[in-house]
N, C-alpha and C positions, 0 to 999 in steps of 0.2 A: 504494500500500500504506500502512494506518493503524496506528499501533497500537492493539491494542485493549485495553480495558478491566477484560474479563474475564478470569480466571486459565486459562481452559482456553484462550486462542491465545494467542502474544504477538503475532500481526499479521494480519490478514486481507485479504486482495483481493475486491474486488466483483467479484459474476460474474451474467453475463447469463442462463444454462443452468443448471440444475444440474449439479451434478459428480458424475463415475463413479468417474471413476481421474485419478490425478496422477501423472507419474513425472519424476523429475532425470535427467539425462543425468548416466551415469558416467564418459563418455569425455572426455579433452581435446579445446577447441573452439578452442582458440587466444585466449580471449577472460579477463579476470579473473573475470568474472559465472559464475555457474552455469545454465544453460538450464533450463528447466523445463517440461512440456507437463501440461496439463489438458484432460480431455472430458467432454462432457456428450452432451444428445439429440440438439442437432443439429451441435454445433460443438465446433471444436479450435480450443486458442490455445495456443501459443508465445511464453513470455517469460525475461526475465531480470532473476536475483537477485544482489544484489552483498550481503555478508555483512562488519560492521565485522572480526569475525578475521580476513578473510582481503584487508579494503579498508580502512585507515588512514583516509581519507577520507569512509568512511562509517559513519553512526550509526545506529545498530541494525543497519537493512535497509533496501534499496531493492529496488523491483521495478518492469518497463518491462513492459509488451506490447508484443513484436517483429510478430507475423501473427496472426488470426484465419482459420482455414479452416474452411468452410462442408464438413460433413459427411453429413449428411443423414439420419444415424441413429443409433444409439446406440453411444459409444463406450464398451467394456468390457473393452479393454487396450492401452496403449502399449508402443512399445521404440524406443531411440534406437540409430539407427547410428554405429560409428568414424569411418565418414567426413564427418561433422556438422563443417567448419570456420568458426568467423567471420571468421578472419584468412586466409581465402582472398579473392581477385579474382576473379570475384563469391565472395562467401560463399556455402555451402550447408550446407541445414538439412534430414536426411532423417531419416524416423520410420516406421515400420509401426502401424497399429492393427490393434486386432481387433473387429467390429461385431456387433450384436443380428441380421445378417442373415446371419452366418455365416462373413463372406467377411475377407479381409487386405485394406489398402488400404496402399501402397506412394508415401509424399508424399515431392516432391522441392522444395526451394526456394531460388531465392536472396537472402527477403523480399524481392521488390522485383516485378517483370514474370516472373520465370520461376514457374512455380505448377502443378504436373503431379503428377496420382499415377496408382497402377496398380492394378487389381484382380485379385488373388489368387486363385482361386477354386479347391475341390475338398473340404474340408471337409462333413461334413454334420449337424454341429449346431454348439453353440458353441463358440468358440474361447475359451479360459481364460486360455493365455500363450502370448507369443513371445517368442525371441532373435533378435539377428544374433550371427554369426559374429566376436567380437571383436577379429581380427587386422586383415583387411582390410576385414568388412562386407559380403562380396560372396555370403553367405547367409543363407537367414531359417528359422527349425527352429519350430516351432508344436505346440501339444499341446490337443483338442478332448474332448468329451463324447461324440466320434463315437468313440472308442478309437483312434484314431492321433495319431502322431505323423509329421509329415510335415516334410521340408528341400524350401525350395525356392529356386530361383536366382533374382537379380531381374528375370530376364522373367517369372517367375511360374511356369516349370517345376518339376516336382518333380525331385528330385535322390536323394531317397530317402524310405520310405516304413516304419513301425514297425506292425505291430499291437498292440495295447497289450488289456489282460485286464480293463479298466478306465476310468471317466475319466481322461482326461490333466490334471495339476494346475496342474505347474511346469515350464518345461523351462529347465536352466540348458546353456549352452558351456563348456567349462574355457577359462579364458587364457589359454592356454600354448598347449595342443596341441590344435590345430583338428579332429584327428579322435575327440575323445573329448564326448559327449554327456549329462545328464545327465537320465531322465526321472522326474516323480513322479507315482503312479495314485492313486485316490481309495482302492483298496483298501489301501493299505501300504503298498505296493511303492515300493521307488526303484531304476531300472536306469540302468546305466550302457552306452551303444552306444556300438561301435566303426564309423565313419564309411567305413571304408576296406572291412571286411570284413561288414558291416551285424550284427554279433553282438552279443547282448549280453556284455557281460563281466564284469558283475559286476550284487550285488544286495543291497542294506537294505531292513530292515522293521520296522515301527514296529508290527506286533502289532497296531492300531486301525485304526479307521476313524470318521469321512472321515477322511481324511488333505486338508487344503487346501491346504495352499502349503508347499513346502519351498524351498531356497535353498543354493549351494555358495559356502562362505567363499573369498572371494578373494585374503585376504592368507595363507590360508592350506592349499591344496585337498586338506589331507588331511581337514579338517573339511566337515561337510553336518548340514544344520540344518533342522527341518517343525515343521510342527504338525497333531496329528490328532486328536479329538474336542476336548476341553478342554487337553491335555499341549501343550508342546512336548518337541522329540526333539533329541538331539546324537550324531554319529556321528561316531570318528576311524576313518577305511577302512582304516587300516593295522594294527587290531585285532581287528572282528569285524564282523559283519553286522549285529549285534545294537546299541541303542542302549549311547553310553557315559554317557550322562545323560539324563534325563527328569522331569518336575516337572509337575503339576498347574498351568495358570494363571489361565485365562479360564473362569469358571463356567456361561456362555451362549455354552459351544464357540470356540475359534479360529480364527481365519482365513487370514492372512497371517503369514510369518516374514522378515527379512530381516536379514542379516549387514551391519555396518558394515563400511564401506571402508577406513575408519584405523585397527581395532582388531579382531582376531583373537579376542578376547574379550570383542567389546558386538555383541548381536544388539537389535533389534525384535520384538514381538509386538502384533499387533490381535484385541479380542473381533469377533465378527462382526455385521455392520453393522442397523442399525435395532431392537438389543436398547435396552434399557432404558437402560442403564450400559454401554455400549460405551465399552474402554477401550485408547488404547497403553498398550503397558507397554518401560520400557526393561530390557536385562538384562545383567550381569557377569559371567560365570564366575567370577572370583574374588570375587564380593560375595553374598549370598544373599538381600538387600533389592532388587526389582525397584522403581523409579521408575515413578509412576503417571501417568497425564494422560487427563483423560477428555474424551469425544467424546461431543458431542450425539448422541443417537440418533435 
C-alpha cells in the first residue's frame, strides 16, 4: 500500500481485477489488523490493515495480502463471518459471497493448505446482500431480485424462506437477538421477521423508490437508516413507521447507506457508481454540513 498523491485517496492498493465490492470484517478476529476482502471478475483476496490510531507502531497505514482465491466469476457481495479467528491454531478465515451466476459460495480457510468452499444454491436471479447470523455464525439470511428472502444453514439448507412484494435490497440481523431479521425491498418497504414464528412484525416506509440499500445502526437498534431515489431516510422504530429524518443528497440517485460502528450519529452515503461525480458523502446528525470525497467515476 502507497500513499497516494491525489486528494480523493489517501492510499491505494494495486489490484490485479477490477473491483466490485470491498467489505471490513466487523467482527473481532483476535488479531490488531483489521481484515478486509475485495472482489472482482475472477478473484477474491483477503488482507490486512493495520491503522496508526489504532497501531502506535504504524505510520499512516499498512496493508499485507493474506490469500488470493480464485473465483471464477463475478463477485457482487461479501459478508464476513463471527467465526473468522487469526489467533486460533490453525486460524480460520470464512466469508460468503454473492456471484453474477446467482449462486452463495460459502469459503472456509486457514490461509495456508486448508482452502474449501461451498455452493449455495436456490436463488433465481441476483443476489444483492447477505448476512451471517452475528452471534455464533452458524447462519446465512440473503435477499435476491428473485423476491425472496431466504436463511440458510451452512450445508446450504434453507432454514426459512420470505416472499418479498419486491427486490430484496439489504438484509441486516439485529445483534442481540438472533430471531429478529431485518429486510429492505426496492419498493419502500423495510420489514422486520420474526425467525421463530416466520411473521412479519413490523414495517417502515420511505414513501420512494428505489429504495437501494438500507442498514440497522448497531450501537444503536432503535435506529435504521436507507437510501431511496436521491434522499437518505432515518427511522427511530420506537416512534413511527414513518421516517424521523430525511434530506435530499446524491443528485444522480443513491446507492448505499451505512451506519458507523463507533458513532450512533455518523452514517455513510455513496452516489451510485459510474455517474459522472460519484461521490461518498460523510454524515452527523448533529452537524448539517455532510463531508464530501469524491470517486472517480
Amino acid at each position: 500500500m502507497k500513499q497516494d498523491s491525489s486528494r480523493n485517496a489517501a492510499y491505494t492498493v494495486e489490484c490485479e481485477d477490477y473491483v466490485h465490492v470491498v467489505e471490513f470484517n466487523p467482527f473481532d478476529s483476535g488479531d490488531t489488523g483489521s481484515l478486509i476482502a475485495y472482489g472482482g471478475n475472477s478473484y477474491l483476496v483477503i488482507g490486512s490493515c493495520r491503522f496508526q490510531e489504532e497501531d502506535a507502531e504504524v505510520e499512516g497505514i499498512q496493508y499485507k495480502t493474506l490469500r488470493t482465491f480464485y473465483h471464477g466469476v463475478r463477485v457482487d457481495a461479501i459478508a464476513w463471518s463471527p467465526e473468522t479467528r487469526l489467533d486460533a491454531l490453525p486460524p480460520q478465515i470464512r466469508f460468503c459471497t454473492a456471484a453474477a451466476d446467482k449462486k452463495l459460495r460459502l469459503f472456509t480457510s486457514d490461509l495456508q493448505d486448508k482452502n474449501e468452499y461451498k455452493v449455495l444454491e436456490g436463488h433465481l436471479d441476483y443476489i444483492n446482500d447477505m448476512v451471517f447470523a452475528p452471534k455464533e455464525g452458524q447462519k446465512i439470511a440473503s435477499v435476491s431480485d428473485d423476491h425472496t428472502c431466504r436463511v440458510w444453514d451452512l450445508e446450504g439448507n434453507q432454514k426459512a424462506y420470505f416472499v418479498l412484494r419486491s427486490p430484496g435490497m439489504s438484509v441486516c440481523w439485529h445483534p442481540e437477538e438472533a430471531f429478529k431479521l431485518m429486510v429492505a425491498e426496492k419498493n419502500g418497504t423495510i420489514r422486520f421477521y420474526d425467525l421463530i414464528t416466520h411473521q412479519a412484525i413490523l414495517s417502515l416506509t420511505t414513501d420512494q423508490a428505489p429504495l437501494m440499500s438500507a442498514h440497522w445502526c448497531l450501537r444503536n437498534t432503535y435506529k435504521i437508516g436507507a437510501v431511496a431515489g436521491s434522499d437518505w431516510f432515518i427511522w427511530d422504530i420506537t416512534r413511527s413507521s414513518y421516517p424521523q429524518d430525511k434530506r435530499p443528497v446524491h443528485a444522480d440517485r443513491a446507492r448505499l447507506f451505512r451506519w458507523s460502528r463507533a458513532n450512533e450519529n455518523l452514517f455513510a452515503t455513496t452516489g451510485y457508481p459510474g455517474k459522472m461525480s460519484t461521490q461518498l458523502l460523510l454524515h452527523h446528525l448533529g452537524h448539517p454540513q455532510e463531508e464530501r470525497i469524491n470517486i472517480s467515476g
